[in-house]
KEFI-723388 format. One line per 3 residues: their letters; for each residue x, y, z of C-alpha. Coordinates in steps of 0.05 Angstrom, whole numbers, plus 5000, padded with zeros to 4 digits. Each point is the difference from the previous one (the first is absolute). Last residue first. Layout:
a	X Y Z ~ ...
This chain:
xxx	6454 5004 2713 ~ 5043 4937 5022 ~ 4975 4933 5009
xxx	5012 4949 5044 ~ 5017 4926 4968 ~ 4961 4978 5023
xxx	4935 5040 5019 ~ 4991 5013 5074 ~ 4928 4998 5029
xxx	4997 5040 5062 ~ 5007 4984 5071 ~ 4970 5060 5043
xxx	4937 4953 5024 ~ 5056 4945 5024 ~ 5026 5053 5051
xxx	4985 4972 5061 ~ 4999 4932 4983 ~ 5079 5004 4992
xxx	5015 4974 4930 ~ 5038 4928 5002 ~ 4927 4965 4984
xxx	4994 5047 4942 ~ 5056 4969 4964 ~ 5049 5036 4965
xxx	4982 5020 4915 ~ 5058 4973 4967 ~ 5060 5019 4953
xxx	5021 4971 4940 ~ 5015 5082 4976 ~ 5000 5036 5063
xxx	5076 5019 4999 ~ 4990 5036 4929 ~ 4934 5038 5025
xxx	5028 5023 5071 ~ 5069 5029 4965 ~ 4945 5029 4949
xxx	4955 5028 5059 ~ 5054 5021 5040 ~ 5027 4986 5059
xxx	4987 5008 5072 ~ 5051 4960 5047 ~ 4992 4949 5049
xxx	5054 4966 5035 ~ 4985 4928 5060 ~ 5061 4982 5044
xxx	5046 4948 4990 ~ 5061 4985 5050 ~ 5045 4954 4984
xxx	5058 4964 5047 ~ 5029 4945 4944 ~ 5055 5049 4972
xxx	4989 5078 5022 ~ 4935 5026 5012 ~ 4952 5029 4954
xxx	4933 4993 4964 ~ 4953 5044 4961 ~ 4932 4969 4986
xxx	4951 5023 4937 ~ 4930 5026 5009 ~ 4982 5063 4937
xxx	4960 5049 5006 ~ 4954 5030 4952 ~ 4957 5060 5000
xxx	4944 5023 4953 ~ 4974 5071 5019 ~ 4924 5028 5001
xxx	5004 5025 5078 ~ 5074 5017 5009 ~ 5036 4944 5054
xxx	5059 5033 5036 ~ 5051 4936 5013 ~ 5051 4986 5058
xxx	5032 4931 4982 ~ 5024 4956 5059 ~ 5051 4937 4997
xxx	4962 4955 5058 ~ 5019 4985 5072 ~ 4956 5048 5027
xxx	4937 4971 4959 ~ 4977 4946 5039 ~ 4986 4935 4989
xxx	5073 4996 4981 ~ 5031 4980 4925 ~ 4979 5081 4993
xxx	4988 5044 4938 ~ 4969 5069 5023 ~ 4953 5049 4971
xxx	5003 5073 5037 ~ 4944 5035 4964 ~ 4978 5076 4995
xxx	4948 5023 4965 ~ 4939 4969 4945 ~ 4965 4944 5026
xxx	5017 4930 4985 ~ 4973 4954 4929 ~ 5044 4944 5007
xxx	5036 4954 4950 ~ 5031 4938 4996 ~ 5046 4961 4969
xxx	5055 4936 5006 ~ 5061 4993 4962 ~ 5041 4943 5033
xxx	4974 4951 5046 ~ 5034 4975 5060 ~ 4988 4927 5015
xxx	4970 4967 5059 ~ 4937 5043 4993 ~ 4975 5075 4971
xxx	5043 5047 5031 ~ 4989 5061 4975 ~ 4957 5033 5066
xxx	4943 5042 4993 ~ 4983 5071 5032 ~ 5020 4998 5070
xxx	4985 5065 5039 ~ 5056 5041 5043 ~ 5013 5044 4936
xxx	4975 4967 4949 ~ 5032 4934 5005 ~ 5031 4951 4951
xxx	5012 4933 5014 ~ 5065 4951 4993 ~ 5017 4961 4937
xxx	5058 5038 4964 ~ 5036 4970 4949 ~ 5068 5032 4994
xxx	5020 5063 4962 ~ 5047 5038 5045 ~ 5065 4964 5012
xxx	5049 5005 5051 ~ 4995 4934 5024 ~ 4968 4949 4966
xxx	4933 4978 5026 ~ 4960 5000 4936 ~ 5053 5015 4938
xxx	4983 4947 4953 ~ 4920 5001 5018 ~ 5010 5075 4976
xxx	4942 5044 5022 ~ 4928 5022 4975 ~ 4948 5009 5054
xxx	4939 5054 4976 ~ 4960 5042 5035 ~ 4962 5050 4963
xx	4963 5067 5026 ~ 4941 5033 4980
């Protein structure tokens, strides 16, 4: 199983040279879409959701594109039986008003995921790729470790 979650810094969103804005883009599995954060107007923190994927190797991307070449990119070796959690936050930089964000995803751990879950919420379905709506999976909030 693996969890998606977006926590970032509303404070620090589009400033350069930091690494813990909001990030609002999609997230691919290799060349196929899995769900998208944004959810409206306004950016919402601390959104959740889980996937049951096979077991092997994954290339998981974060992208502002509908693609994902542009996106930060985390190579990941799935064990059958294993909880994983990765985390959506942007990274920007430029120099003065020219800014450049770009989607960051990095695998945590379950207690870094539990403590930046807590308030969190369950993403909507409808920003799920159809495709792989049967391998969404009931999160609890905030997750759990073993």
């Amino acid at each position: 199983m693996v969890t998606f979650y977006m926590h970032g810094n509303r404070m620090t969103s589009g400033v350069p040279g930091t690494h813990t804005g909001l990030f609002y883009g999609q997230v691919f599995d290799g060349k196929s879409r899995l769900f998208s954060f944004r959810e409206g107007f306004y950016v919402k923190n601390n959104l959740v959701i889980s996937f049951a994927l096979q077991s092997g190797a994954h290339t998981f991307f974060a992208s502002y594109g509908k693609t994902p070449a542009h996106g930060g990119k985390l190579p990941l070796t799935l064990d059958a039986g294993q909880h994983y959690f990765i985390r959506a936050e942007s990274e920007s930089k430029g120099i003065g008003i020219v800014e450049f964000e770009k989607g960051r995803l990095d695998a945590v751990s379950c207690e870094t995921a539990h403590t930046q879950t807590e308030g969190a919420k369950v993403l909507d379905m409808k920003r799920v790729a159809s495709q792989v709506t049967a391998n969404v999976i009931q999160t609890p909030l905030p997750v759990t470790c073993p």
